[in-house]
C-alpha positions in Angstrom: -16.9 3.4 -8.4 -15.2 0.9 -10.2 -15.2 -2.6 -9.0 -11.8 -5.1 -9.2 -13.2 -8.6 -11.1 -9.7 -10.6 -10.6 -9.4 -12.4 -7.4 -5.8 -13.5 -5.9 -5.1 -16.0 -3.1 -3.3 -14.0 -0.4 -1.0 -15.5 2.5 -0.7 -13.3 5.2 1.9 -14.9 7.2 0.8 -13.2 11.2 -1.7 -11.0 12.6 1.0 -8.2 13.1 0.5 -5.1 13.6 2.5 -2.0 12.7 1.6 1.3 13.7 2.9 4.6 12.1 4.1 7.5 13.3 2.3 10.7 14.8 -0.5 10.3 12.3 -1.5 7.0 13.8 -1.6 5.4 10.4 -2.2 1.6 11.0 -1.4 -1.2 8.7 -1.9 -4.9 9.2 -1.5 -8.6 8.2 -5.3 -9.8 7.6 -5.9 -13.3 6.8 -9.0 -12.9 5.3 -8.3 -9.5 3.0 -10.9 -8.5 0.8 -10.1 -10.7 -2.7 -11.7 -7.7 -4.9 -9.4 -5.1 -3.1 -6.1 -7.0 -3.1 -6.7 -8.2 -6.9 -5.0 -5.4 -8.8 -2.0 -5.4 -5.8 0.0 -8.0 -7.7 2.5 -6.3 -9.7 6.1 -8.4 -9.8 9.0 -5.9 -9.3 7.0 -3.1 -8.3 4.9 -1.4 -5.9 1.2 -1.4 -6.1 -1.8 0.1 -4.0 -5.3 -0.2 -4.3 -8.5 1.5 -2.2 -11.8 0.3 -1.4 -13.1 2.2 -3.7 -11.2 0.9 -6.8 -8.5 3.3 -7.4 -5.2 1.9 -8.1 -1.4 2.6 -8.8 2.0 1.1 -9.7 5.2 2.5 -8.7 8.8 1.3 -10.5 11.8 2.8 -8.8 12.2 6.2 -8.9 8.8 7.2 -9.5 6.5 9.1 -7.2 2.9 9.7 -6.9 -0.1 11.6 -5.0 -2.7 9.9 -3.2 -3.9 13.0 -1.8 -7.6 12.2 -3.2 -7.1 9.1 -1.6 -9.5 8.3 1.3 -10.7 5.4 3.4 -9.2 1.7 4.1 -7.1 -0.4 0.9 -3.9 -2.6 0.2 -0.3 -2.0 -0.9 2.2 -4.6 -1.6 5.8 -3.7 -2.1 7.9 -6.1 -4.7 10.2 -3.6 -5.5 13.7 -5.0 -6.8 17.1 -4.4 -5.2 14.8 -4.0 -1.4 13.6 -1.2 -2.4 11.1 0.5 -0.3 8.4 3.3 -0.3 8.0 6.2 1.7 4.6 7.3 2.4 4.2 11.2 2.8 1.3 13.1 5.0 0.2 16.5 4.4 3.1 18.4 5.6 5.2 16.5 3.5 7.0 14.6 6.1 7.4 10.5 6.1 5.0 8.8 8.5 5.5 5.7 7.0 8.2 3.6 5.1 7.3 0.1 3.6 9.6 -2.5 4.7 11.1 -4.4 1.1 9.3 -7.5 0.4 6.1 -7.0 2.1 2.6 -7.1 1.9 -0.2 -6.9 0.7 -1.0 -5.3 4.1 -4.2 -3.4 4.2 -3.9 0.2 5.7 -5.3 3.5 5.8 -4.8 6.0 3.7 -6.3 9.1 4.7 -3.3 10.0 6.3 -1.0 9.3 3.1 -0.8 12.2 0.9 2.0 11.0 -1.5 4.5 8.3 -1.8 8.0 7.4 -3.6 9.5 4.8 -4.7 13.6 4.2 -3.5 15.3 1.7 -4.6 
């Protein structure tokens, strides 16, 4: 597993929860995020996720992506221009989650996330 060297300060503005939809998928505010983790989740006009175990990926508008190998506990942090937003896809290919423009990095869960796209 790959490890993330560059650290980042990150703000988290409350201890808000929001919960997703019949998958249960949880995101959050934490104030003390994993540095490592959050480092590569910095990408100006853009959507980026990381996991725990050091994968990564950008989205630009337009663009999609699978995160079906995906397991286990990470960040995303949506920068997308014109409030753009990304939907988050579970295994039968519905939304269960949509990002909210301008937001993050929230740490979440994403064994329910099987793919995502990028709106704007």
């Amino acid at each position: 597993m790959r490890k993330i060297r560059n650290t980042v300060s990150v703000l988290a503005a409350s201890a808000a929860v929001l919960t997703g939809t019949a998958t249960s998928a949880i995101a959050t505010d934490n104030p003390n995020p994993s540095r490592a983790a959050a480092a590569s989740c910095t990408v100006s006009g853009a959507f980026c996720a990381t996991t725990d175990n050091g994968d990564s990926l950008v989205l630009y508008c337009g663009m999609s992506a699978s995160t079906r190998s995906w397991s286990g506990g990470g960040y995303w942090n949506n920068r997308l221009p014109n409030n753009g937003r990304v939907k988050m896809f579970g295994s039968s290919n519905t939304v269960i989650y949509t990002t909210p423009a301008n937001y993050g990095p929230v740490r979440g869960d994403w064994n329910p996330v099987y793919s995502l796209r990028a709106d704007c």
